[in-house]
C-alpha positions as CSV (number, residue, x, y, z in Angstrom):
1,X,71.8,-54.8,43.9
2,X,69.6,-57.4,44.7
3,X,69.8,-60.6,42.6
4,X,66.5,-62.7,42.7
5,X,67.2,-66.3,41.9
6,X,63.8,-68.6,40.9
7,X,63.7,-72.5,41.2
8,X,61.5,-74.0,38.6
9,X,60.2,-76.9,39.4
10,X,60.2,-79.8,37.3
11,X,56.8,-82.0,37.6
12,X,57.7,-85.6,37.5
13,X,55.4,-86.6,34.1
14,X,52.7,-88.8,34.6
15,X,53.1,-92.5,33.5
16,X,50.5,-95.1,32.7
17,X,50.9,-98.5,34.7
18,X,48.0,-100.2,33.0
19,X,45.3,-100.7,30.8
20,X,42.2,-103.4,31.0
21,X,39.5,-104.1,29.4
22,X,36.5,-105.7,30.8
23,X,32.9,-107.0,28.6
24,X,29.9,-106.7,30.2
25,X,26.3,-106.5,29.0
26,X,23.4,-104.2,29.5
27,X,19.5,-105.3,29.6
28,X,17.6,-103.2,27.7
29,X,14.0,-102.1,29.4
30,X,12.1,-103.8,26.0
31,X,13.4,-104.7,22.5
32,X,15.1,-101.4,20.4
33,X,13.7,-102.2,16.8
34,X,15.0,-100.4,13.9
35,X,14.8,-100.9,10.0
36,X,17.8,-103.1,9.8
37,X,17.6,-105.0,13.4
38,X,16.7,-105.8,17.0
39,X,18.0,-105.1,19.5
40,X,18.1,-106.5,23.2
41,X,21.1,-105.7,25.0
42,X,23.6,-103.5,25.2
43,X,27.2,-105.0,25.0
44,X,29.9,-102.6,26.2
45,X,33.5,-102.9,27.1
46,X,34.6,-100.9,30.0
47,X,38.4,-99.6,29.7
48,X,40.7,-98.8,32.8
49,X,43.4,-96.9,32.7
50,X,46.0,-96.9,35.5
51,X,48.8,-94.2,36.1
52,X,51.4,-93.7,38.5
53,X,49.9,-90.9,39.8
54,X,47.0,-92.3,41.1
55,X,44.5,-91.3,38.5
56,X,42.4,-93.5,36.8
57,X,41.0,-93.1,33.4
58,X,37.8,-94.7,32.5
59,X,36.4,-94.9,29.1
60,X,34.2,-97.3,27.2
61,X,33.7,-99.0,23.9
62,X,30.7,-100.2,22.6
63,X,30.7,-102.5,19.5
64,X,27.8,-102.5,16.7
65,X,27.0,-103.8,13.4
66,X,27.6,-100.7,12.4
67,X,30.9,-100.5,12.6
68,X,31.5,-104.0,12.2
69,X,32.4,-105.0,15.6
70,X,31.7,-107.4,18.2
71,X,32.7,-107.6,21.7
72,X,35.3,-110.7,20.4
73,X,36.6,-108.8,18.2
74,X,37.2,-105.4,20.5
75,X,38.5,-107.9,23.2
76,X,40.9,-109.8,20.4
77,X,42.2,-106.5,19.0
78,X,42.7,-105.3,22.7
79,X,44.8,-108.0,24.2
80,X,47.3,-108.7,20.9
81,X,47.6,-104.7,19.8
82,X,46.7,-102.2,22.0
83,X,47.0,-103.7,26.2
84,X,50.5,-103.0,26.8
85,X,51.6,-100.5,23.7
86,X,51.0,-97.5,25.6
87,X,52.0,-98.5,28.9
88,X,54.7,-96.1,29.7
89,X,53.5,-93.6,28.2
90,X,52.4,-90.1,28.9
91,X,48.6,-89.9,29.5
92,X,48.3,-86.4,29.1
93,X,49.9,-86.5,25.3
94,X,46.4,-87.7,23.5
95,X,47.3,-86.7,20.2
96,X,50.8,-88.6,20.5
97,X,49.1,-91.5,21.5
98,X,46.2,-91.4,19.4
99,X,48.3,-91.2,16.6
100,X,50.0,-94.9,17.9
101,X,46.6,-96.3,18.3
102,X,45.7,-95.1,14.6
103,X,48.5,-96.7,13.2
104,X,48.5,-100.0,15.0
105,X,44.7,-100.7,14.7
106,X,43.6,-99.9,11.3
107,X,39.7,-101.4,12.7
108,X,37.5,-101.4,15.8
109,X,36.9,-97.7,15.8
110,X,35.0,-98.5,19.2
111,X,38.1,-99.6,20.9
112,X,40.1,-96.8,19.7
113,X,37.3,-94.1,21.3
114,X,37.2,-96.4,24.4
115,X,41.0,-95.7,25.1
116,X,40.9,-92.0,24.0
117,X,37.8,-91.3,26.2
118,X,39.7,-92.5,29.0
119,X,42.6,-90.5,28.1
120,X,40.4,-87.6,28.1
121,X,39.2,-88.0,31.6
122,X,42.5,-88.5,32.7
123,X,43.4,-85.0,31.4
124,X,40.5,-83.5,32.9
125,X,41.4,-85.1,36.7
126,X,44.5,-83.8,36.4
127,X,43.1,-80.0,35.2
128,X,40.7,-80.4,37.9
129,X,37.9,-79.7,34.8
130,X,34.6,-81.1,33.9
131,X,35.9,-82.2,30.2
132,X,33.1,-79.9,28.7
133,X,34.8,-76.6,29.9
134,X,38.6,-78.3,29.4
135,X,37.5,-78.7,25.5
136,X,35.8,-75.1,25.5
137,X,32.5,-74.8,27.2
138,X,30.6,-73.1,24.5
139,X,27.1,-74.6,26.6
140,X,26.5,-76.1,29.8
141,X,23.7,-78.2,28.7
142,X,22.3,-79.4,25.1
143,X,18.5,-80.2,24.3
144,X,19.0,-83.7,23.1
145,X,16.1,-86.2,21.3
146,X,14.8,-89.5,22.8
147,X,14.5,-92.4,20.7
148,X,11.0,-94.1,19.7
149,X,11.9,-97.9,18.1
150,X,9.5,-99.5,15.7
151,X,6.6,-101.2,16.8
152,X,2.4,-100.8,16.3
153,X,1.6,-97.0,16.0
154,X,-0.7,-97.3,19.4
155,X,2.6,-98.5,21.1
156,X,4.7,-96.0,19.4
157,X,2.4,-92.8,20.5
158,X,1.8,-94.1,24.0
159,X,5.8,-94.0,24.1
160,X,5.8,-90.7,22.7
161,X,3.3,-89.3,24.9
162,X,5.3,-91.0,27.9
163,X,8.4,-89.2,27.1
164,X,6.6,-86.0,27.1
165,X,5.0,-86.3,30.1
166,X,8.7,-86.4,31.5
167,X,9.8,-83.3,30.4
168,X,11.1,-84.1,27.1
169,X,11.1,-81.6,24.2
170,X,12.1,-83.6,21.2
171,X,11.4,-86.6,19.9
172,X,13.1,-88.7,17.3
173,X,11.0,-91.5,15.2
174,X,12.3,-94.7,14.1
175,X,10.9,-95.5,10.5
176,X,12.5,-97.0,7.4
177,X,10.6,-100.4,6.7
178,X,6.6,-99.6,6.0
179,X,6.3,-96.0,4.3
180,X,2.8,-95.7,4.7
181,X,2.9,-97.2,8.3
182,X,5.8,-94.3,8.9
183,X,3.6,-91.9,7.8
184,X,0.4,-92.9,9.9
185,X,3.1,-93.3,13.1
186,X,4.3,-89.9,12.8
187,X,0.9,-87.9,11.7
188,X,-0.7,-90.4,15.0
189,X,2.3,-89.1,17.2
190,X,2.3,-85.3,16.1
191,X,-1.5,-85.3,17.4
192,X,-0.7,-86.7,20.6
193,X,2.0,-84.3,21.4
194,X,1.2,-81.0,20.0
195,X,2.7,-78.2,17.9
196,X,5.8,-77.6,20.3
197,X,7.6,-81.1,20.3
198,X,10.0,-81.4,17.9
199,X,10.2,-84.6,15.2
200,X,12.9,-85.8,13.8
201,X,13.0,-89.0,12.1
202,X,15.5,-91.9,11.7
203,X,15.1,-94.2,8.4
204,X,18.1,-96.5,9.0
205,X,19.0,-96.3,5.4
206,X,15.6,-98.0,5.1
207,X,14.3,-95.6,1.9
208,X,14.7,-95.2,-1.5
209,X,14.8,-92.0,-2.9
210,X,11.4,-91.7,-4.0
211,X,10.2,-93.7,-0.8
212,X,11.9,-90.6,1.3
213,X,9.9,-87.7,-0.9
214,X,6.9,-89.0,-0.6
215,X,7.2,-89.6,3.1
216,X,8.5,-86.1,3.8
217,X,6.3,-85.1,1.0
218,X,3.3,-86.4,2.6
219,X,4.0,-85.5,6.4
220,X,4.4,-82.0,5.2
221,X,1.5,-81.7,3.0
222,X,-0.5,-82.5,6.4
223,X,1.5,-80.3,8.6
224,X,3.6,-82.7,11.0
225,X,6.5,-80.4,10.8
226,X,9.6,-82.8,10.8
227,X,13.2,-81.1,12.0
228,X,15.0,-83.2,10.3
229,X,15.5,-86.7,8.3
230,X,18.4,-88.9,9.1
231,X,20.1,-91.4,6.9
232,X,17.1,-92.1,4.5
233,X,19.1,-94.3,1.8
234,X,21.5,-97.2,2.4
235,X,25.1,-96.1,3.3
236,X,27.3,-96.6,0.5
237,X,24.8,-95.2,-1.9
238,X,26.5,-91.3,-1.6
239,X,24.7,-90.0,-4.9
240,X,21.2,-91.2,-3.7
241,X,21.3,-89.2,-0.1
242,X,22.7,-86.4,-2.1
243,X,19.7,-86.7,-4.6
244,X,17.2,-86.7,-1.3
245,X,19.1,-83.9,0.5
246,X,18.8,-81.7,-3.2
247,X,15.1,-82.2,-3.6
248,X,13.8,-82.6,0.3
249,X,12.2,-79.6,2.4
250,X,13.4,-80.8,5.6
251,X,17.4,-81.2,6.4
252,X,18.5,-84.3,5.7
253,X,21.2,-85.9,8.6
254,X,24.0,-88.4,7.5
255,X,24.6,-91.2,9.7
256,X,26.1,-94.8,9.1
257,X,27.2,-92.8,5.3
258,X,29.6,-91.4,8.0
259,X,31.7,-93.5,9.8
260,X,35.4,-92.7,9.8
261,X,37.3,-89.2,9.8
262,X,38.0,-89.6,6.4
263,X,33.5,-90.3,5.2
264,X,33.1,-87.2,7.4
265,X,35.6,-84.6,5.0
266,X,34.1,-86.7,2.0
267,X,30.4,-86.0,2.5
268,X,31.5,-82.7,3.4
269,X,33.8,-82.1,-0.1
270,X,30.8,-83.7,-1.9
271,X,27.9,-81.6,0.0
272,X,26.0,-84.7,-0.2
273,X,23.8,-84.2,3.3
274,X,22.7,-80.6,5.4
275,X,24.2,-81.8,8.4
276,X,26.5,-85.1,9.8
277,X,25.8,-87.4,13.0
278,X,29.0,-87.9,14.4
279,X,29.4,-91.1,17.0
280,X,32.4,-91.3,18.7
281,X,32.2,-95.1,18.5
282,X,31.7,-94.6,15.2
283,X,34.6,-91.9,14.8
284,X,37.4,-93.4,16.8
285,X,36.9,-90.9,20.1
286,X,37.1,-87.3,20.9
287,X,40.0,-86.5,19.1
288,X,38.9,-87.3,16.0
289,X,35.7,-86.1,17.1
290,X,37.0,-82.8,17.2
291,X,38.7,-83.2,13.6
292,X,35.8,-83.8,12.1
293,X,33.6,-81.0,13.9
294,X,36.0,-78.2,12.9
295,X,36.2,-79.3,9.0
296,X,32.4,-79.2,9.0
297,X,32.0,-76.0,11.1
298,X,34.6,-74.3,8.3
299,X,31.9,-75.8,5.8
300,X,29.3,-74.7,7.6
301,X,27.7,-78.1,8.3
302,X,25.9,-78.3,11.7
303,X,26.6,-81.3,13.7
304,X,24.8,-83.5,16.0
305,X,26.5,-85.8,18.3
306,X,24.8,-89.2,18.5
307,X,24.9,-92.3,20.5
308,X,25.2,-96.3,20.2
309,X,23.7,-98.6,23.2
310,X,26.1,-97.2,24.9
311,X,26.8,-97.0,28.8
312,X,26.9,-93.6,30.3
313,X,30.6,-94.6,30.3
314,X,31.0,-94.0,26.6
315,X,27.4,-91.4,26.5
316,X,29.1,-88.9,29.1
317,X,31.7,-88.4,27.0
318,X,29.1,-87.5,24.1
319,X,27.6,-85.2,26.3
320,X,30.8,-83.2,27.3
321,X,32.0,-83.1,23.6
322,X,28.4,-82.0,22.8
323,X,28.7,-79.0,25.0
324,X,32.0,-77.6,24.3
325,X,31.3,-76.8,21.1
326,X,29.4,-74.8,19.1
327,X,29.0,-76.4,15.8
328,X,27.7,-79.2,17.6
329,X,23.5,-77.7,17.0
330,X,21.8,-81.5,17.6
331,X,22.6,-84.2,20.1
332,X,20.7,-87.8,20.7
333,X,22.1,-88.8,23.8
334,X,19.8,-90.9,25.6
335,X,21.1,-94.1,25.1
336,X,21.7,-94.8,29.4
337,X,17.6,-94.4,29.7
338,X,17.1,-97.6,28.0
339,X,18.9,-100.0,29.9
340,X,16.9,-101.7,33.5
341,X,20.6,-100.8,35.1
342,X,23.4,-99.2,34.2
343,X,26.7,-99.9,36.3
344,X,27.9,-96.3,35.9
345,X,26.6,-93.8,38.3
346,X,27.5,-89.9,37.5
347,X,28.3,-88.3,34.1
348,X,25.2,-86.7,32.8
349,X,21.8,-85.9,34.1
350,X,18.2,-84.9,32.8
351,X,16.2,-82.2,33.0
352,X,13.2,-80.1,30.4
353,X,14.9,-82.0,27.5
354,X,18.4,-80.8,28.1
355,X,21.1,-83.3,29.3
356,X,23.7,-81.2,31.3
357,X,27.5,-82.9,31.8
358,X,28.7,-83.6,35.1
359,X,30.6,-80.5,36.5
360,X,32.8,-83.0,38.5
361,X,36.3,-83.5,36.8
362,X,36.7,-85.8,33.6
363,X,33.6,-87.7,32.6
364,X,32.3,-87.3,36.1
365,X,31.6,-90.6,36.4
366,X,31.9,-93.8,38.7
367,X,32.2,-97.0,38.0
368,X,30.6,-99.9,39.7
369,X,32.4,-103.3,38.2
């Protein structure tokens, strides 16, 4: 009789040793102007996470009037709640510590996605996995929109027409404070670029309801063919986008309506938009992220995956969620193009439209502070 004994081997579990938080401040190429303001730089808050193990997580936050944040506030919450509370702690346990960070910072959604992005890319070092396939890896790469602000229609089509001439399939239109100067904008752009480039545009909660059906109205009346309307009406107005989305022959995409887990399951319940922008610096990070993807994929709400003026620190992670799942039928995730420099190298690249994730492990990015 032979008796065959096994050792099991007990891995030592990971620790994290530190957490920081640095500000630093992106110049954009020219001025980003949408209905409800201007934009000049991008202000981001890098987030480093240390472990025993030698991995480092890196993730990002970026704060916006959207969300109500600033980089003092980010910084304030970070050093008197969240520095030191998960120090300790077990990297790899995201939903354990994501659940702390929910209950000790009720605000600064940004902050919260900054540490969860970087838990994330600690998970995927360890796997050895570019995060896209460790989440699922329905896609390897997503066509994803770049953004024309507000400015004279001339300037607006010559942008267009440049972002074409790179390779770029869709195009999405800031509008939201002239109607008629919307409509001459996109009519002017849809010449310029042809039939095969897709439109979307972006009102900024600029519209009324009647403003947003005569727009669309209009534009399709004279053919411009427009994929898709986001957030026509201000935010908290829920029965008004629900009005536009009942009554408008394009899909109409909810954006700032959505900002926390809780806005996505409401608009959802209420069926008060086709289809949901979900930010992760909007959202709180990836794990919530992926809460609010599977409640509208039971629904049957497509998703698209959006950006801030972010860095490709917070964007990669975008892009990796982006890809891993299928629900996820939009992305805007062109955020990285508009800054002179970014001081990330890695994560994402371009190519015919698409954006395709890094296939090194985590984020795939570096980090140059």
């Amino acid at each position: 009789m032979v008796i065959v004994i096994k050792t099991i081997v007990i891995l030592p579990v990971m620790q994290i040793t530190s957490i920081n938080a640095t500000p630093f401040e992106l110049k954009l190429k020219e001025p980003f102007v949408l209905a409800n303001e201007t934009v000049d730089v991008g202000v981001n808050v890098i987030i480093k996470v240390e472990t025993d193990s030698g991995i480092i997580g890196w993730g990002c936050a970026t704060p916006d009037t959207v969300t109500s944040e600033t980089k003092e506030s980010v910084m304030s919450a970070f050093n008197s709640v969240l520095k030191d509370i998960l120090v300790g702690k077990d990297p790899t346990r995201i939903h354990l510590l994501n659940e702390i960070i929910e209950d000790k910072l009720k605000e600064n959604p940004s902050l919260k996605a900054g540490i969860n992005i970087a838990l994330y890319d600690i998970l995927g070092k360890k796997a050895d996995m570019p995060l896209f396939r460790l989440l699922g890896g329905y896609r390897d790469k997503i066509e994803t929109s770049v953004t024309i602000g507000l400015n004279p229609r001339d300037v607006m089509v010559e942008k267009a027409k440049e972002y074409v001439s790179q390779g770029f399939t869709c195009l999405k239109v800031k509008c939201g404070m002239d109607s008629n100067q919307d409509i001459e904008a996109v009519l002017a752009i849809r010449g310029a670029v042809g039939p095969n480039v897709k439109i979307r545009m972006d009102a900024n909660e600029g519209y009324s309801v009647e403003q947003a059906l005569n727009v669309i109205g209009i534009l399709e009346n004279f053919g411009a063919d427009i994929e898709l309307l986001e957030q026509p009406t201000p935010a908290e107005y829920l029965y008004a986008l629900k009005e536009v989305t009942a009554q408008c022959p394009v899909p109409i995409m909810a954006d700032e309506t959505v900002l926390t887990l809780k806005d996505s399951q409401k608009l959802v319940k209420m069926e008060i938009a086709d289809m949901i922008n979900i930010k992760l610096m909007k959202i709180g990070g990836i794990t919530n992220a992926i809460k609010a993807n599977i409640f509208a994929e039971l629904a049957k709400v497509p998703v698209m995956i959006g950006c801030m003026n972010e860095s490709m620190a917070s964007m990669a992670a975008g892009v990796h969620f982006a890809c891993a799942f299928k629900n996820v039928q939009y992305a805007d995730l062109d955020s990285s193009l508009d800054f002179v420099e970014d001081i990330i190298k890695g994560g994402a690249t371009y190519k015919d439209g698409f954006v395709i994730p890094s296939e090194k492990p985590g984020l795939g990015i570096e980090v140059d502070l």
